[in-house]
Backbone bond lengths (Angstrom), bond angles and torsions (degrees), N, CA, C in turn:
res aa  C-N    CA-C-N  psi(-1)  N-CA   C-N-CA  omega(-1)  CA-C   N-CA-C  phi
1 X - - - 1.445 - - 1.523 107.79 -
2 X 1.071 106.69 132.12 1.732 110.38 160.95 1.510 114.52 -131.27
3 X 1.556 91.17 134.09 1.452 114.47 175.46 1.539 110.14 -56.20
4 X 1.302 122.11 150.48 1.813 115.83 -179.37 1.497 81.22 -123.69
5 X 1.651 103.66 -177.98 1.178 125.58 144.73 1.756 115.77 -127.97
6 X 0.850 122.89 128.01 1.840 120.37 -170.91 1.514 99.77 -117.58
7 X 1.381 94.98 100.13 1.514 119.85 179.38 1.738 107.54 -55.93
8 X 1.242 99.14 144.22 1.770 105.44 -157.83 1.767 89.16 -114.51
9 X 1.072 117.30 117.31 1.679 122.93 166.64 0.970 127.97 -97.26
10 X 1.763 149.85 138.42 1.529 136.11 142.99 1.154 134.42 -36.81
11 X 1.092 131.21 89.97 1.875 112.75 164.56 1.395 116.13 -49.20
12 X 1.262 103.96 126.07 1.318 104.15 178.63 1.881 119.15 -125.48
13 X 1.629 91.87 -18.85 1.433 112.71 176.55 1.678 110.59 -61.62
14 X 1.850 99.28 144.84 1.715 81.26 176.03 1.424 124.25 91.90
15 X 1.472 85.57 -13.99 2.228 86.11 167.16 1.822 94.77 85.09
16 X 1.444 116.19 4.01 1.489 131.51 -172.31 1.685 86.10 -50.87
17 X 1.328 105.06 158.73 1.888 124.20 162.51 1.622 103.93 -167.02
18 X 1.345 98.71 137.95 1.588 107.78 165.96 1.574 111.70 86.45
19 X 1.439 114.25 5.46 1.286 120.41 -167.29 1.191 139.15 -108.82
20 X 1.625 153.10 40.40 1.601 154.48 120.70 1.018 88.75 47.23
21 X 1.824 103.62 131.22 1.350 132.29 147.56 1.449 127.61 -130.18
22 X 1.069 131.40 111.25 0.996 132.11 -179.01 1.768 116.55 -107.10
23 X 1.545 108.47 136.32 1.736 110.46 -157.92 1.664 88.78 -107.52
24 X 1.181 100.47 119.63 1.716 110.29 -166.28 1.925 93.07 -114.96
25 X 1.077 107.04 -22.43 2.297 95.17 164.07 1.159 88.25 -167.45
26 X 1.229 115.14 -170.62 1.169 154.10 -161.96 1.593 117.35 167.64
27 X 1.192 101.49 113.09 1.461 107.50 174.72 1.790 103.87 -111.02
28 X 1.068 101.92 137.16 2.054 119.69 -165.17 1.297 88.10 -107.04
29 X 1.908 146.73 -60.58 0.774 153.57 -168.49 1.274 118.39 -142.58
30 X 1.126 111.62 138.67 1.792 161.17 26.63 1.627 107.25 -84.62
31 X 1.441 104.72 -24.46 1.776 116.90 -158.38 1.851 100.09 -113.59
32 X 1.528 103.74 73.78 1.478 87.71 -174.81 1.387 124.39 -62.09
33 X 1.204 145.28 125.67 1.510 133.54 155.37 1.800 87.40 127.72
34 X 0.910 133.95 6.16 1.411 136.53 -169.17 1.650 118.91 -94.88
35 X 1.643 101.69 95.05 1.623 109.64 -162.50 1.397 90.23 -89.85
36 X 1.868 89.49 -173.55 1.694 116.96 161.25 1.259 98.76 -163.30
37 X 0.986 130.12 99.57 1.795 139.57 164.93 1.301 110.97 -100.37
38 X 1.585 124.11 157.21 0.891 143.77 -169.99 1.702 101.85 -134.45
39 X 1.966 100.57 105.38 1.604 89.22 174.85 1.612 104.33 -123.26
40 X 1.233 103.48 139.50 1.534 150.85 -170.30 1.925 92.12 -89.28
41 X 1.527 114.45 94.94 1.509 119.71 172.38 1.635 107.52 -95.75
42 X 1.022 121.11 104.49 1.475 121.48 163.78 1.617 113.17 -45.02
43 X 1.246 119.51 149.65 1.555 130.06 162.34 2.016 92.77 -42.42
44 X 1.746 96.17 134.36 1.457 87.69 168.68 1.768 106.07 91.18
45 X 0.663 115.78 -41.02 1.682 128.33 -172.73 1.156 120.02 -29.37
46 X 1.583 123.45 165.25 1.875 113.13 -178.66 2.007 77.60 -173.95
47 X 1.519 88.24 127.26 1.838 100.52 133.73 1.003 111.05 -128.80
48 X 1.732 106.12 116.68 1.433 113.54 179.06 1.044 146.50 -38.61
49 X 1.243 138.14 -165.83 1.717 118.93 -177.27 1.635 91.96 -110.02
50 X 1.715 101.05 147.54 1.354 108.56 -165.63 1.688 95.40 -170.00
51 X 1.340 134.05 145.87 1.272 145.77 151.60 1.379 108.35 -32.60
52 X 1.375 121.12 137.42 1.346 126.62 143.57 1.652 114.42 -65.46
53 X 1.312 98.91 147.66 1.924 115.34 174.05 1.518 105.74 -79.60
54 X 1.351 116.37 -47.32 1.751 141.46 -140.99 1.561 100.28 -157.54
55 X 1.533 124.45 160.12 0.894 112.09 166.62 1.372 115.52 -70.57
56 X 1.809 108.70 163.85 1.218 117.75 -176.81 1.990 117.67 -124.56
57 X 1.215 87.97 138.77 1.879 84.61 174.03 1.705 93.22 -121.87
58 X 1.242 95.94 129.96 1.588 104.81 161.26 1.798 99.96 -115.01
59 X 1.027 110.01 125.89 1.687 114.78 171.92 1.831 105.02 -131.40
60 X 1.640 86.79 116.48 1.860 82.77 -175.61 1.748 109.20 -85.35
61 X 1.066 99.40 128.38 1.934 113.86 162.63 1.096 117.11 -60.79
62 X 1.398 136.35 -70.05 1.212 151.25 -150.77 1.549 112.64 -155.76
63 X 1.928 98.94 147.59 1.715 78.51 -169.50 1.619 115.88 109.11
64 X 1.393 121.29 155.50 1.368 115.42 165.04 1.637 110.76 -142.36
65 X 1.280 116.15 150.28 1.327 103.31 -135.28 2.029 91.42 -145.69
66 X 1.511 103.53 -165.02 1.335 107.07 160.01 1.682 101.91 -167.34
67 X 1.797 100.40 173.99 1.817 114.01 -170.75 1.189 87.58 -154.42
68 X 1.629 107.31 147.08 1.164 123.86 160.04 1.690 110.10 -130.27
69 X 0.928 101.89 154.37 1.937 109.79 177.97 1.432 95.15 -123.88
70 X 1.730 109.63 -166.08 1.375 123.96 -148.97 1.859 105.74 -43.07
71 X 1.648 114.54 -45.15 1.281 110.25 -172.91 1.235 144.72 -79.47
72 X 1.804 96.57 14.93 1.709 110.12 -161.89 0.835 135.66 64.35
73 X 1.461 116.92 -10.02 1.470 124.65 169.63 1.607 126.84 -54.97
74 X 0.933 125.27 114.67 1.684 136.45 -164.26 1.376 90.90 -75.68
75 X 1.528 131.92 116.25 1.541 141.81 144.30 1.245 117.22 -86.11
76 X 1.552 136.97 115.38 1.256 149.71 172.07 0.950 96.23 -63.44
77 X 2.207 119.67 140.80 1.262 138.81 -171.99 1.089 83.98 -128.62
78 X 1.722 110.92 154.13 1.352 109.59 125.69 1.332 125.77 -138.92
79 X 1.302 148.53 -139.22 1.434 145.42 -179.42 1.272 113.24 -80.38
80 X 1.778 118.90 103.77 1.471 148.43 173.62 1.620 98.84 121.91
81 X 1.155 130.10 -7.16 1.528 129.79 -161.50 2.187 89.68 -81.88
82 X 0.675 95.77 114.13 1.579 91.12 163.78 1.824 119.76 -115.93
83 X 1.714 125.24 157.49 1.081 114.17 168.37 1.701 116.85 -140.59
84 X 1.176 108.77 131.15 1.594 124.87 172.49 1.594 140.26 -69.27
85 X 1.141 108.70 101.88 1.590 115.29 -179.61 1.304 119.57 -110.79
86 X 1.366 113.55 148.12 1.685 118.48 -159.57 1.209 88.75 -107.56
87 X 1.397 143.76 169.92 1.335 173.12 10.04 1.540 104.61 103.66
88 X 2.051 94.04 92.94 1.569 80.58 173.58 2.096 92.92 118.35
89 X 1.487 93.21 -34.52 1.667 85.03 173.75 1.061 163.79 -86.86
90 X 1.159 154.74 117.39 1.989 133.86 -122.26 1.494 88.45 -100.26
91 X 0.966 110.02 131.76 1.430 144.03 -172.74 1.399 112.11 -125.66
92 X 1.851 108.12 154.90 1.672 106.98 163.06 1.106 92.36 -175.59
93 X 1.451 141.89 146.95 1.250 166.29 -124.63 2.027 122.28 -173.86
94 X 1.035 98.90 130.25 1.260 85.04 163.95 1.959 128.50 -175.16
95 X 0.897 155.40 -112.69 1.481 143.54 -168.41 2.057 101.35 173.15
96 X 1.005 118.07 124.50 1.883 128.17 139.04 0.995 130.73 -77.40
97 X 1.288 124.49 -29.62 1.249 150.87 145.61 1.484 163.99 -64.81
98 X 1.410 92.41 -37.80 1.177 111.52 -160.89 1.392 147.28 136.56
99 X 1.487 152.97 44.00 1.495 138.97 -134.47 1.339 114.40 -130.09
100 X 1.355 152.30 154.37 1.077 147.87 173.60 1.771 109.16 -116.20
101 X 0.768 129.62 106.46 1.504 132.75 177.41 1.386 124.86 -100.39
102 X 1.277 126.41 137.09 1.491 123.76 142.66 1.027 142.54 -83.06
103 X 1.788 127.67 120.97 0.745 124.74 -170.54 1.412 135.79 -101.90
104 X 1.069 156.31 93.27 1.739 151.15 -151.28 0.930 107.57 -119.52
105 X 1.371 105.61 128.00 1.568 119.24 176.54 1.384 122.21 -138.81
106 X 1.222 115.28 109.61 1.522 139.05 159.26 1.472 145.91 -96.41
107 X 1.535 123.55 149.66 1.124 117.28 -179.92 1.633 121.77 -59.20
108 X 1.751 108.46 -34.66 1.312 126.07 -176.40 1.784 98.23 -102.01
109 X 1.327 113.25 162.06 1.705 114.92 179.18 1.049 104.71 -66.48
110 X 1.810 136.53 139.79 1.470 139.40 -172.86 1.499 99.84 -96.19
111 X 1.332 116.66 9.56 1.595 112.98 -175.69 1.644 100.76 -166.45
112 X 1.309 109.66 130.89 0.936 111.70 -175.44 1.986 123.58 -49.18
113 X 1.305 121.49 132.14 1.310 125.00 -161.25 1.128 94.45 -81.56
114 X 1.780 122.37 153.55 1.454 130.96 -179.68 1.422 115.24 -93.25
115 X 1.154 136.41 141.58 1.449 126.08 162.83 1.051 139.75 -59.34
């Protein structure tokens, strides 16, 4: 076993405020570009609206939260509610409260897409 330490960052990109990141893997190969972060939303919080790179899963843990996709429309989350963005889509997210989310991001969908 080895102990880590998983360095905790600000988002700051994106007009972001109030927002913790924590880089929980990274896989370089076979699956290049294929994260797992862990973000920490302060009461008040915002990551701005910005394109996806890869698709994106935000799934909130704890906390109650919100997402918007292409139309700005704010969707209320809360803990187990997760939401899916494809590659390419302006997104923005954020917390009044408080929320802790996971974030995964891949070249291929990390969860199967709905019809």
């Amino acid at each position: 076993m080895h102990r880590v330490s998983l360095p905790v960052r600000t988002l700051d990109a994106y007009s972001s405020t109030g927002v913790a990141i924590t880089r929980f893997g990274r896989v370089e190969e076979p699956v290049a570009g294929f994260g797992v972060d862990v973000a920490t939303f302060a009461p008040r919080s915002r990551i701005g609206r910005h394109p996806t790179q890869l698709w994106q899963l935000l799934a909130v843990v704890s906390g109650k939260g919100w997402a918007a996709g292409p139309d700005g429309h704010a969707v209320p989350l809360v803990a187990g509610d997760a939401v899916l963005w494809e590659p390419g889509e302006e997104h923005a997210s954020g917390s009044s409260v408080g929320m802790v989310a996971v974030l995964v991001q891949s070249p291929v969908p990390p969860v199967p897409v709905p019809d």
